[in-house]
N, C-alpha and C positions, 0 to 999 in steps of 0.2 A: 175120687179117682176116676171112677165113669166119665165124668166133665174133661176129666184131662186126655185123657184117650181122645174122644169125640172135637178137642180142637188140636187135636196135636195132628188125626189126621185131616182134618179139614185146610190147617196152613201145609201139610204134607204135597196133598193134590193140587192145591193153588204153586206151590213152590217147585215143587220139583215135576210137574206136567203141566203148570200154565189153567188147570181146569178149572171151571166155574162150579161151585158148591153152593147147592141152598141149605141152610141149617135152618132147623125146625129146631126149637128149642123153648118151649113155653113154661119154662119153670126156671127161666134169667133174661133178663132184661137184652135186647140187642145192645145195647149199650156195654154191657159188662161181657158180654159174647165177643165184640170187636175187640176190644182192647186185649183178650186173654189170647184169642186168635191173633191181635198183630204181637203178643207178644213171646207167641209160637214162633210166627218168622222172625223177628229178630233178637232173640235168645232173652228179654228183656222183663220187667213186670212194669205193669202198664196199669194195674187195674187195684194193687196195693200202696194206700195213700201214705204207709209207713217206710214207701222205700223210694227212691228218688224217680221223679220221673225225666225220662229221655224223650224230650221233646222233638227234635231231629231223628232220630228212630223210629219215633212213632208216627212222625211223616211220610219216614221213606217206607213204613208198613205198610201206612196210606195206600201208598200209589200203587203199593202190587193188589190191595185189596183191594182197590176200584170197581172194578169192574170183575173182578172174580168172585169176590163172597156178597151173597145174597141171604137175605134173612125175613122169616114171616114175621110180620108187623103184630106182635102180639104179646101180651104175656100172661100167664096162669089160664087163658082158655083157646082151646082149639075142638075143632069141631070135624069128623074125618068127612060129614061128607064135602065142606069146603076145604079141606084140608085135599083131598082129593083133586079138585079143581086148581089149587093153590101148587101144587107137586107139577100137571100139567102144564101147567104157565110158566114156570120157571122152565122146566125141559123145553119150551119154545124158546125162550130166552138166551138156551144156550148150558144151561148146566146141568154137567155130568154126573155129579154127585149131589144127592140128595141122604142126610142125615138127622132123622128125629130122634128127639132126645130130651124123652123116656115118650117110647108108644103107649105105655100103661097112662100115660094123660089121658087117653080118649078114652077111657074105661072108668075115668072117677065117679064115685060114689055109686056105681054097681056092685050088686051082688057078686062074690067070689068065680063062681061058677059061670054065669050071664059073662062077668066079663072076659073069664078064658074064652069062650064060644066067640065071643068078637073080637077078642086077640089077631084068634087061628082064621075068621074073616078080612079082618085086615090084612094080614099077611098075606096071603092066598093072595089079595087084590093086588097089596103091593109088588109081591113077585108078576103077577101079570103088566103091572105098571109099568114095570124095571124092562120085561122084556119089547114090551109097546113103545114108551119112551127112546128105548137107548140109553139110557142112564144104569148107574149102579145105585143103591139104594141101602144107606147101612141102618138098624132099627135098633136102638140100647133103649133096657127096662129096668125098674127096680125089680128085686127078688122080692119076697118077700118070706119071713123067715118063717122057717117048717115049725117051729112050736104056735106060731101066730095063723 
């Protein structure tokens, strides 16, 4: 459900303001990223091999996505302080929106507590990013469940 929020509004900003969006996403592949997002704009499924795919749709998805959605060349590792460097480059580039998804990736296999403390640091950074930048900056996590 998370995943679907996070491209639904990603083709949102691209479709209805024209804006360039980086998605950070290092728990799917860009590949399986593109196709859910082009099939945000064109109402479509693009990325389920049990349902037909619309070849012509997914072209003319293409072309809005061109040049609008941006995505980090990665998958299963990220690292905030390239990650960091990575968010600034894209904002020269031109985009508005910047979306990672799950920030809890930078905190893998730290202690419970250690990794709250550099949650609430990254954040902190990012909101100062967001304001340096120009950009808006959306941050989705997993919970994690209060008996665990």
């Amino acid at each position: 459900m998370k995943s679907e929020v996070v491209n639904t509004l990603a083709a949102h900003f691209i479709r209805e303001y024209g804006l360039k969006v980086f998605l950070i996403k290092p728990e799917e592949s860009n590949k399986k990223t593109y196709k859910l997002v082009a099939g945000k704009l064109s109402g479509k499924f693009f990325h389920d091999p049990d349902k037909g795919f619309d070849e012509q749709a997914y072209d003319e998805a293409g072309k809005v996505l061109d040049d609008k959605l941006f995505m980090l060349n990665l998958y299963q590792h990220v690292g905030w302080d390239t990650l960091k460097a990575d968010i600034t480059q894209a904002a020269v580039e031109g985009c508005k929106v910047i979306i990672l998804d799950p920030i809890t990736n930078l905190t893998n296999g730290m202690e419970a507590g250690a990794a709250n403390v550099k949650l609430q640091e990254i954040a902190q950074e990012l909101s100062s990013m967001a304001l340096d930048l120009d950009v808006v900056i959306f941050i989705f996590c997993h919970l994690r469940n209060p008996d665990s």
